[in-house]
C-alpha positions in Angstrom: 0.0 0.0 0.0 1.5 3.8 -1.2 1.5 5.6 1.9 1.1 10.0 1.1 4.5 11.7 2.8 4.2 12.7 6.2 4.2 16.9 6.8 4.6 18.6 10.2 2.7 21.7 10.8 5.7 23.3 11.1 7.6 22.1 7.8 4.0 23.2 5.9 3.8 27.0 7.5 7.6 27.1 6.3 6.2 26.3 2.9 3.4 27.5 2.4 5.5 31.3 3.5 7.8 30.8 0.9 4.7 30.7 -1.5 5.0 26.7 -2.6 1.0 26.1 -3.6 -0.6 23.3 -1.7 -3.9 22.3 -1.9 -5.1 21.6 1.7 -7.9 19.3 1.9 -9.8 18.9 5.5 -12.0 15.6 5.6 -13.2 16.5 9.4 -17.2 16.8 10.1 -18.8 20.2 9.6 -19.1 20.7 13.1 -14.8 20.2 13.8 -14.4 22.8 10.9 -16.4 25.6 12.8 -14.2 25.0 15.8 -10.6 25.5 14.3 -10.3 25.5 10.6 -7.2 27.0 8.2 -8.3 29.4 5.8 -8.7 28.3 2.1 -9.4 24.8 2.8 -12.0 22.2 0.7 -13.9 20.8 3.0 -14.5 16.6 1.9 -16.2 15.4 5.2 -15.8 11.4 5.1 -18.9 10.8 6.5 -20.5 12.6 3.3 -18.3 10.8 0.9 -21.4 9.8 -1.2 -22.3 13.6 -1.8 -19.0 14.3 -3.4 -17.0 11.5 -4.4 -18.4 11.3 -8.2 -17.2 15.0 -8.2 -13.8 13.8 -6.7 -11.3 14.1 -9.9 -12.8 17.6 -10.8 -12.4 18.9 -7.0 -8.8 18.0 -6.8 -6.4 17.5 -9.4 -3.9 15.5 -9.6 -1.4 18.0 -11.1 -1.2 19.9 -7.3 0.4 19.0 -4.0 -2.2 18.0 -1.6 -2.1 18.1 1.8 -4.6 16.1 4.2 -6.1 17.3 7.1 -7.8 16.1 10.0 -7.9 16.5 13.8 -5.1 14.5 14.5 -3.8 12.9 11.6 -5.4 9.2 11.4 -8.4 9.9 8.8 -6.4 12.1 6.9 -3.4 9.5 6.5 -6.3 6.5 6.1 -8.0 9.1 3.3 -4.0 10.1 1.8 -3.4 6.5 1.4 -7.2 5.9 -0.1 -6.1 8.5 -2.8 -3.3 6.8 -3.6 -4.3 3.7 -4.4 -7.8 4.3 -5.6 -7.5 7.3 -7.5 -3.5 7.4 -8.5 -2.7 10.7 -7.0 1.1 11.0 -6.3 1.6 14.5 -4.8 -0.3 13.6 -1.5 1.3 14.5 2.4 -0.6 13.8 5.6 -0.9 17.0 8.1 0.9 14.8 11.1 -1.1 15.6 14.1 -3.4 17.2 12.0 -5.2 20.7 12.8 -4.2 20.2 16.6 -0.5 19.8 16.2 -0.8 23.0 13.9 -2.9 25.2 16.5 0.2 24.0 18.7 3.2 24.4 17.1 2.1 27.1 14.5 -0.9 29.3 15.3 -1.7 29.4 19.0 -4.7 31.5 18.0 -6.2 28.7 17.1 -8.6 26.7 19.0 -8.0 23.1 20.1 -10.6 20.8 21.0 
């Protein structure tokens, strides 16, 4: 199984500053995103995977880099890896310890939960 590369909150505020482009993708419910959420994101919840996954290859291409999110990493690597294999992206990296490891180590500000 191709596993998506592993990014630290830290390593993707770095990047993301120096103007690299990366698609972030945040599979977490509705009700996680109005709690902490980074700006620009598409929102895919995986419990509504039905209402947009025929729409899949025209919401994300696979020309971009893509970054996963979730609260703490799991759904987003399980999802990463799902993407992988399934669809045949190849620029995928998993937000490791998701939205809560970047409202620690990046953007206080942000609320944890």
């Amino acid at each position: 199984m191709a596993q998506p590369e592993t990014i630290s909150a830290k390593q993707l505020a770095q990047r993301l500053a120096t103007g690299e482009e990366f698609v972030l993708l945040d599979v977490r419910e509705a009700e996680e995103l109005a709690l902490a959420a980074l700006p620009g994101v598409i929102h895919l919840p995986l419990s509504r995977s039905q209402e947009w996954l025929e729409t899949l290859p025209e919401r994300l291409s696979q020309e971009k880099n893509l970054v996963v999110i979730c609260h703490g990493g799991i759904r987003s690597w399980h999802f990463g890896c799902w993407l992988i294999d399934t669809h045949g992206y190849t620029k995928v990296w998993n937000l490791e310890g998701g939205i809560d490891a970047w409202s620690v180590q990046v953007d206080p500000s942000l609320p944890r939960y």
